[in-house]
N, C-alpha and C positions, 0 to 999 in steps of 0.2 A: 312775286311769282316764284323766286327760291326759294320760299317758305311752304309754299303748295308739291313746290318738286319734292322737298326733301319728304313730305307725306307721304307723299305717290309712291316713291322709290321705297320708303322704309314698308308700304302695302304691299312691297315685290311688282307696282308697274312701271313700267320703263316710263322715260320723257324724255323729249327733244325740247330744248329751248329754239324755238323761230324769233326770238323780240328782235334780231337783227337783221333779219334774212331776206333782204330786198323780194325774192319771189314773193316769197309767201305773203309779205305785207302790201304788197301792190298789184298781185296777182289774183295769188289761188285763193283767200278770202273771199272773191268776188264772182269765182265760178263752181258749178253744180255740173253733175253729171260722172263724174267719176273715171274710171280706167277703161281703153277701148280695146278690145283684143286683136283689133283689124291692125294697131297701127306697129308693125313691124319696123323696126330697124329708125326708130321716131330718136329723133335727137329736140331737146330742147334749148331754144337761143332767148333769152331777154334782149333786146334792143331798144336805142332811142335813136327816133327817127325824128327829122325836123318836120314841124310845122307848117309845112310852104308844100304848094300844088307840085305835085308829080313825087314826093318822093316815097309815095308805096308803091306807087306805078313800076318806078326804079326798081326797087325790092322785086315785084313780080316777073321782072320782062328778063331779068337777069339771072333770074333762077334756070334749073334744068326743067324741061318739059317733064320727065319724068321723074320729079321729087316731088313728093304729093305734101301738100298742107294739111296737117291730123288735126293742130290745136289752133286758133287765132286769138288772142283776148287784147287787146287796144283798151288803154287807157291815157287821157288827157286831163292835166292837170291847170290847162290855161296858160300854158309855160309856150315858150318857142319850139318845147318837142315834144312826142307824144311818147309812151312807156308800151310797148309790144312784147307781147310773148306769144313765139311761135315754136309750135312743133313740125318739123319738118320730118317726112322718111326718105333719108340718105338711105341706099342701099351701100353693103361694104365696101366694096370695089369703088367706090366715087366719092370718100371722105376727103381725098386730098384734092378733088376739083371741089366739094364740097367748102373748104378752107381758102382756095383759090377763092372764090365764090364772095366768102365775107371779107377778103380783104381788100375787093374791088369795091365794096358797097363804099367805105368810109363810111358808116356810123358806127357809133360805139355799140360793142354787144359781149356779152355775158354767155359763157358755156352754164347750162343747167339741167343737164343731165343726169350729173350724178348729182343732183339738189337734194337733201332728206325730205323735205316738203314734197317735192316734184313723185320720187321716188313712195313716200306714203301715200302719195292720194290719188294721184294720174298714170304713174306705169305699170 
């Protein structure tokens, strides 16, 4: 793949190397549709979420009524947890109940907002 970049670049086009970029390899591969103009103020979180009844339930009932869901993409690997990537819109003034928010959940999750992937294809 460095041997393709170094062409690219010497043709004056830019390249991102993703070969390691969790989103991109288990996410946006997977989805179509492109960038939405409606969704203002969208943050993006990768998450794993276990396995076991109720825990998106959790995720939902523990959010703000008024944080809207832009993006949803669920993937499962047959593992004990499933791989999520959501876009949420935080409005500014509610970032730091936003942060409250993920650290009541206890799953593990990934800021990806400022992702280059994220950022090329979806915002």
């Amino acid at each position: 793949s460095e041997t393709i970049a170094k062409h690219f670049r010497k043709a004056k086009f830019a390249t991102i190397d993703l070969t390691h970029d969790e989103l991109a390899k288990s996410h946006l591969r997977h989805m179509v549709g492109g960038r939405s103009a409606l969704a203002q103020d969208e943050l993006l979180y990768r998450f794993e979420f276990p396995e076991r009844p109720g825990a998106l339930m959790k995720f939902l009932t523990s959010m703000a009524p008024n944080w809207n869901i832009s993006l949803f993409h669920y993937r499962n690997h047959g593992a004990d947890y499933g791989r999520i990537l959501v876009g949420i819109q935080v409005p500014k003034n509610e970032q730091k109940k936003f942060q409250t928010f993920l650290a009541s959940l206890g799953y593990p999750h990934w800021n990806e907002t400022d992702n280059p992937a994220y950022q090329l294809f979806l915002k």
